[in-house]
C-alpha positions in Angstrom: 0.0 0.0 0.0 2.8 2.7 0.9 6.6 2.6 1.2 8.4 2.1 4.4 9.2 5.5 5.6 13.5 6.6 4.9 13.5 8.8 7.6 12.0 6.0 10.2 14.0 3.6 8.7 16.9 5.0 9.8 16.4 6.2 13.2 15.6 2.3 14.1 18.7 1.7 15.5 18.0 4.3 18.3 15.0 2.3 19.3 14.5 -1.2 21.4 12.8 -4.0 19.4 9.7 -3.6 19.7 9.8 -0.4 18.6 11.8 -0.8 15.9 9.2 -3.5 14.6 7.0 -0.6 14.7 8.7 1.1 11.7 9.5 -1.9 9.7 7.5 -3.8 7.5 4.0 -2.3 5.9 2.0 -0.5 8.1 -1.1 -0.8 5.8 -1.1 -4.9 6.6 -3.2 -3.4 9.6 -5.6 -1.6 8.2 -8.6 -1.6 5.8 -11.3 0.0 3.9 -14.9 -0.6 4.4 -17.4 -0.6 1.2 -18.6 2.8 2.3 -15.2 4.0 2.7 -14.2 3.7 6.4 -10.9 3.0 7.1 -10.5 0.7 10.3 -7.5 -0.4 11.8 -6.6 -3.4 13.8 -5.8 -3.5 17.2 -5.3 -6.1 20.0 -8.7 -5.1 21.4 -10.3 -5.3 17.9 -10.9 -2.8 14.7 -11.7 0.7 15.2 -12.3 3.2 13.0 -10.0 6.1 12.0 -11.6 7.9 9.8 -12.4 8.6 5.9 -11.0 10.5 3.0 -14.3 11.3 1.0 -13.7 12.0 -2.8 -10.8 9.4 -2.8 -9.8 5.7 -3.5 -10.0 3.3 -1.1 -6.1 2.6 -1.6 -5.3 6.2 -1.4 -7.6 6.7 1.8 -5.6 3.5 3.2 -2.1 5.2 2.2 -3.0 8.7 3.9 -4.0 7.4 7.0 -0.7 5.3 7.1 1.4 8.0 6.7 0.1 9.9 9.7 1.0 6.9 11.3 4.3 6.8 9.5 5.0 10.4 11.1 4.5 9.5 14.5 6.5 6.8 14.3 9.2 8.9 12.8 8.9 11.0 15.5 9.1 8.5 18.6 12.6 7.4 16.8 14.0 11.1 16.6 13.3 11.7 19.9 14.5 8.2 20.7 17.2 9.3 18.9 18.4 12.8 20.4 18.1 10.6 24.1 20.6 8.1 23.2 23.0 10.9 21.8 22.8 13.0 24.8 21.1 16.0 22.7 18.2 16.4 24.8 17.3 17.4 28.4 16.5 14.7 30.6 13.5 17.0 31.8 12.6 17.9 28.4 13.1 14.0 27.5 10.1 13.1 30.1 7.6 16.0 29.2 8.7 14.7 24.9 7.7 11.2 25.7 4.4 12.0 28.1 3.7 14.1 25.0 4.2 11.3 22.8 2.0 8.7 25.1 -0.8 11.3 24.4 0.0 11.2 20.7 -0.5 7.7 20.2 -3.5 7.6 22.3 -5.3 10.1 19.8 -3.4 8.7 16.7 -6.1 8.0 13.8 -3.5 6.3 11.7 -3.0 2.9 10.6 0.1 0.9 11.9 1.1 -1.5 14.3 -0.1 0.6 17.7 0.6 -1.2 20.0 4.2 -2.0 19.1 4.2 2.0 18.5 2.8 2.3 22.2 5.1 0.2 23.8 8.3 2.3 21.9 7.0 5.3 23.6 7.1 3.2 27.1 10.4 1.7 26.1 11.8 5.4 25.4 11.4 6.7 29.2 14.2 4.2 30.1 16.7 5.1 27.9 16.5 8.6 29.4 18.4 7.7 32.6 20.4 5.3 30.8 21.9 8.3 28.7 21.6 10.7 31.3 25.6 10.4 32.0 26.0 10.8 27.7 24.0 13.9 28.4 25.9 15.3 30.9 29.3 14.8 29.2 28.1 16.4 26.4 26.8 19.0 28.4 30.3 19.3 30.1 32.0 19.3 26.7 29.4 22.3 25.2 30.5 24.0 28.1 34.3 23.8 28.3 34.2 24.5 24.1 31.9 27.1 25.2 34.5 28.5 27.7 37.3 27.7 25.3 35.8 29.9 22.2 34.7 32.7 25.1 38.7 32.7 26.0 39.2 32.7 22.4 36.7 35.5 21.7 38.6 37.5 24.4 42.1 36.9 23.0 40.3 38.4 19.9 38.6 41.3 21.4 41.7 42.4 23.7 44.1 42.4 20.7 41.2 44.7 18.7 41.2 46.8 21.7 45.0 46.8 22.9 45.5 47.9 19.3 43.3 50.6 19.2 44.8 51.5 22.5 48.1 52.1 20.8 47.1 53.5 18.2 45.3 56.9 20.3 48.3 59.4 20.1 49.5 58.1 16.9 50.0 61.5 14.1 49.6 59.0 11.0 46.7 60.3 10.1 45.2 58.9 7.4 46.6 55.0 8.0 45.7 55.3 11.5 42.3 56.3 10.5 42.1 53.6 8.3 43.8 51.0 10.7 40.9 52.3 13.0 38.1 51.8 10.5 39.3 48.5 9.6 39.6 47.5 13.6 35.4 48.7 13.4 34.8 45.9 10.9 36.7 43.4 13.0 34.8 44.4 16.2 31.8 44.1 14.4 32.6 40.6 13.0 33.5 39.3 16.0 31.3 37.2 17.9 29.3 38.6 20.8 30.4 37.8 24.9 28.3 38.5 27.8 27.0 41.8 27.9 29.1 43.4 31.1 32.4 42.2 29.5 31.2 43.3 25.7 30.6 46.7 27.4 33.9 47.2 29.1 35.3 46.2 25.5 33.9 48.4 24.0 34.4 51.2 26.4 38.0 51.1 25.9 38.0 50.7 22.4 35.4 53.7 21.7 37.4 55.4 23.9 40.8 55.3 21.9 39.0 56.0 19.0 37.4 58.8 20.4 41.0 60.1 21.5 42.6 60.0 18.1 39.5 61.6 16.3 39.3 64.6 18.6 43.6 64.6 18.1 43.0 64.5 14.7 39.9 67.2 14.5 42.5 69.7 16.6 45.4 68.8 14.2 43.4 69.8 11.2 41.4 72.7 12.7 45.2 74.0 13.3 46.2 73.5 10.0 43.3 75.4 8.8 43.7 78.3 11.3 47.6 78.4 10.1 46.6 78.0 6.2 46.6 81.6 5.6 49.9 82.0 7.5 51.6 79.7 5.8 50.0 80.8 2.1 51.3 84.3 2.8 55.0 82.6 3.9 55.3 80.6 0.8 54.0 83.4 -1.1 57.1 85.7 -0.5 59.4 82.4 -0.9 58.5 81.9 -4.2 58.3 85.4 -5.3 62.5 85.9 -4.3 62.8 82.9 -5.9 61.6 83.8 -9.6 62.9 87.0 -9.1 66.3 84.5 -8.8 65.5 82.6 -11.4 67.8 84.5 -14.1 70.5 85.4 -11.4 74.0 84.6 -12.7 75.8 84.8 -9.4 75.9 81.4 -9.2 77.1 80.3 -5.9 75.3 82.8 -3.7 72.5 82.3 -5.5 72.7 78.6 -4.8 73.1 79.1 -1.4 70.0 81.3 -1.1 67.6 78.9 -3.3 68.9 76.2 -0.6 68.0 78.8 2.2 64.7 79.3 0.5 64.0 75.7 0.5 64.6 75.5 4.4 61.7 78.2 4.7 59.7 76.7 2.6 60.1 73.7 4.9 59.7 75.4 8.2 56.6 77.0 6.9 54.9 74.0 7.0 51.8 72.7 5.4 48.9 74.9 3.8 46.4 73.7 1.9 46.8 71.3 -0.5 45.8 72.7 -3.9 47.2 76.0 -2.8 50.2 74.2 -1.6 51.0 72.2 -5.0 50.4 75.5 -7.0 53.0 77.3 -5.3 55.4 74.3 -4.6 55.1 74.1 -9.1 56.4 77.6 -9.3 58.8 77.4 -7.0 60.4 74.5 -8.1 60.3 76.1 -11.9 62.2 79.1 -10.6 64.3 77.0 -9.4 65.2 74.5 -11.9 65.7 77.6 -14.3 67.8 78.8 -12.2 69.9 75.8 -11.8 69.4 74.8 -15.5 71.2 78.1 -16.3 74.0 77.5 -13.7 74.7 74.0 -15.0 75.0 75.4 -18.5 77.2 78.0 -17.8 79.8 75.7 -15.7 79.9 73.4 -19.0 81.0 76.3 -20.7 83.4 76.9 -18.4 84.7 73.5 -18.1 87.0 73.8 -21.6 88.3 77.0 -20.1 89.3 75.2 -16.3 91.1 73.1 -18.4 93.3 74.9 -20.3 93.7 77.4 -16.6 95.0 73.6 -15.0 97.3 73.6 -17.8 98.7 76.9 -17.0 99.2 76.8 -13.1 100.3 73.3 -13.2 103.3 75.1 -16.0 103.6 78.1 -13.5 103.6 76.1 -10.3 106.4 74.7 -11.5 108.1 77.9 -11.7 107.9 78.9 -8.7 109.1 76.1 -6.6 112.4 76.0 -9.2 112.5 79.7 -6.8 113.7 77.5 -4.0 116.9 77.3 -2.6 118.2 80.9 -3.2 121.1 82.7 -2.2 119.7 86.3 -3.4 117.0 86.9 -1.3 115.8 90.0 -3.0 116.0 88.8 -6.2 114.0 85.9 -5.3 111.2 87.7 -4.0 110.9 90.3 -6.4 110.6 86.9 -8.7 108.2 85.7 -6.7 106.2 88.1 -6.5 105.9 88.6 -10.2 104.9 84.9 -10.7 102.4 85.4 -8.1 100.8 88.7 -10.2 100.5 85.9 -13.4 99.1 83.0 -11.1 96.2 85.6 -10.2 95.9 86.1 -13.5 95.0 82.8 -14.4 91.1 81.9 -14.8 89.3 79.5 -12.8 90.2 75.6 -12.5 88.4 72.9 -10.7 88.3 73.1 -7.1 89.4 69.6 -6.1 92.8 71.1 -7.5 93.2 74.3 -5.3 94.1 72.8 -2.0 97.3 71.4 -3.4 98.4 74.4 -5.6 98.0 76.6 -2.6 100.0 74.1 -0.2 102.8 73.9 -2.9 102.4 77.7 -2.6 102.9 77.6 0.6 105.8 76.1 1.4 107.6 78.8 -1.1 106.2 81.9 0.6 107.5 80.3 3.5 110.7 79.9 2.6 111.1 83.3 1.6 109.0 84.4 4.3 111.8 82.6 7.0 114.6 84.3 5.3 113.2 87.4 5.5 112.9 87.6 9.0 116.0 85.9 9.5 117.9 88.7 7.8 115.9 91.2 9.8 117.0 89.6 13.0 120.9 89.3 11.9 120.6 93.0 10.9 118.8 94.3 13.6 121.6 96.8 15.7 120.0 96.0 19.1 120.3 92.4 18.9 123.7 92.6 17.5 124.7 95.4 20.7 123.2 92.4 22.9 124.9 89.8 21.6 127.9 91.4 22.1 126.9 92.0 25.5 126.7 88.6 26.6 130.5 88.2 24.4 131.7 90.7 26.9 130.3 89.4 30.1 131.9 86.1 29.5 135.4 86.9 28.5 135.0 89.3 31.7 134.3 86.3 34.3 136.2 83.8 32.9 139.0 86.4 33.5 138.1 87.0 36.9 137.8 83.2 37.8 141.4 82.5 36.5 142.4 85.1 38.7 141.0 83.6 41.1 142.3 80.3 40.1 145.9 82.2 40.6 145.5 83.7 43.8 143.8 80.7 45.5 146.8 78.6 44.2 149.2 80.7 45.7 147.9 80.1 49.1 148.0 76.7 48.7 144.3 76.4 48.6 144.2 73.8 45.8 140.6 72.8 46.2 139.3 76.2 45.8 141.6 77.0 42.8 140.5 73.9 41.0 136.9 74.9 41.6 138.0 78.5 40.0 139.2 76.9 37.1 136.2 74.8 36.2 134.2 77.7 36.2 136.4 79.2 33.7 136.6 76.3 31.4 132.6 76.2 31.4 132.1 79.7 30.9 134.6 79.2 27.7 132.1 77.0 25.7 129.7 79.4 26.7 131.8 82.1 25.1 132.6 80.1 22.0 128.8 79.5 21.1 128.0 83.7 22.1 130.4 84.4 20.3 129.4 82.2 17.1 126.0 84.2 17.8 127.9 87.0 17.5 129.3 86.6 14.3 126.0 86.0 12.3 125.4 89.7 12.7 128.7 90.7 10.4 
């Protein structure tokens, strides 16, 4: 008459024997249709009547009073079912199966009842049978309950701590973003209780509250100071085209570098205003510099043939050292000196050695300059022969004394007379070598 329910069928396992039999097998074996289209169904007390399904077959009445059957017995195995696994409430196990007790009592179906009745009474045992599979699952929701509430407040701390850091950052526009994106996170994560979501949250509207009012004051500033810094860069890049054709090249270099330190200090305005006035300044000075660069490539044929010439002349002018005429060297000197100024520019990695070279010349003619000024000066000479004449005096007087200790047979004092003579004599020798230099 009808197939065996799938869904039945396969919740069997869950229920005792009896029970099972209820499912298996065809349901309609117990049932039939009377000429006038009653449908009865057979019980262990006799036929009763369930019904009638006016307009239809008597296989098709049959059939739909089966599957109400079918769908009671389906769900006497479910709950059968959720008891074994633990999935359902011991309490709400007993108020299920008085439910179910009540079910079959009414039932208008056609089946195998009383095997159906007897699962419902072979269900209540299994609830304390599975009561200790209920409460292990029950345990286990709860610690991976506890374990993804730890997880969801590993989550939520790191959204917050982050935010936290983030409160007196001055990168704007990535913090911002960073900020935003932390939001969507927040938002995605799963919800805790409500006291600890609420201290969460707290903190992290908090930072983000921080930074925002930070970066409302920044900007505000920068709008108060736009003007201020507009005029500044203003008057920067009006020097600066008025610069823009100077030839004084290295001054002017200097001061386009000074200009650029203002235009940095200024800080900045507004953007458009900013990139319109940064364009012309930069223009000035890449004229500027465009000119400069062109000029020194002119120059750099010249440099070269100048190098030529002092590296010629320098050459000159060393060949002035040693001299013996010491006039006639510096009067050279001098005129090679007037031609060396003469020369043009050369490359400035080269000066440093030509004027040590240089150097060392002037130097030399420079010592015996004031060498010959000392040897001629008549107050050093009169003092040099000073000290000639102070010498020659007291070795005299200690050889005297020398003499007239000896002749009183005082032979220790006459020695001693003596060896003051004899050192005041190489003192003489080397005054009067001093001495001589002047003639």
């Amino acid at each position: 008459m009808t197939d065996v329910n799938p869904t039945a069928l396969a919740q069997t396992h869950a229920l005792p024997t009896s029970a099972a039999s209820a499912l298996i097998g065809d349901p309609s074996k117990f049932g039939r249709v009377a000429e006038d289209g009653t449908v009865f169904v057979s019980t262990p007390e006799g036929e009763k009547p369930v019904g009638s399904y006016p307009g239809k077959s008597a296989e098709e009445a049959l059939a739909y009073f089966v599957r109400k059957f079918e769908a009671l017995a389906s769900e006497v195995a479910l709950t059968a079912a959720r008891i074994t696994s633990g999935a359902m409430v011991p309490q709400d196990a007993y108020e299920a199966v008085k439910k179910l007790r009540q079910q079959v009592r009414e039932l208008n179906g056609v089946g195998d009842l009383a095997a159906l009745a007897l699962s419902v009474e072979q269900i209540e045992p299994l609830i304390e049978g599975h009561r200790e599979a209920y409460e292990a699952k029950k345990a286990a929701e709860a610690a991976a309950k506890a374990a993804r509430r730890e997880q969801i407040l590993v989550e939520k701390e790191k959204i917050v701590a982050e935010a936290e850091s983030l409160a007196l950052s001055e990168n704007w526009k990535a913090t911002g973003d960073r900020l935003k994106a932390l939001l969507d996170e927040w938002k995605a994560a799963p919800r805790l209780d409500k006291k600890s979501d609420a201290e969460f949250w707290k903190r992290f509207s908090a930072s983000r509250n921080k930074f925002d009012k930070r970066r409302r004051t920044h900007f505000a500033q920068l709008e108060a100071t736009a003007g201020k810094v507009a005029e500044v860069k203003t008057a920067i890049v009006a020097e600066a085209e008025k610069l823009a054709t100077s030839t004084e090249w290295l001054p002017t270099a200097r001061r386009f570098k000074d200009l650029m330190d203002q235009w940095k200090a200024a800080g900045r305005g507004k953007k458009n205003e900013d990139t319109k006035l940064w364009n012309r300044f930069k223009a000035a000075q890449d004229q500027f510099f465009a000119a400069k660069n062109a000029d020194l490539e002119k120059r750099e044929v010249s440099m070269v043939a100048n190098l030529a010439k002092r590296e010629e002349l320098i050459v000159q002018i060393e060949a002035l050292v040693p001299f013996t005429d010491l006039k006639a060297t510096k009067n050279a000197f001098r005129e090679l000196m007037r031609t060396w100024d003469k020369i043009g520019i050369t490359h400035r990695d080269k000066r440093a050695a030509f004027d040590a070279r240089i150097a060392k010349v002037e130097e030399a003619i420079k010592s015996a300059d004031a060498d010959l000024a000392r040897k001629t000066d008549p107050g050093a000479k009169a003092r040099a022969a000073e000290v000639v004449t102070q010498l020659t005096d007291s070795i005299e007087s200690y050889n005297k004394a020398a003499a007239k200790a000896e002749a009183a047979g005082n032979a220790k004092k006459a020695q001693e007379a003596r060896d003051s003579a004899v050192a005041r004599q190489a003192w003489l020798v080397e005054a009067q070598k001093h001495l001589a230099e002047f003639n």
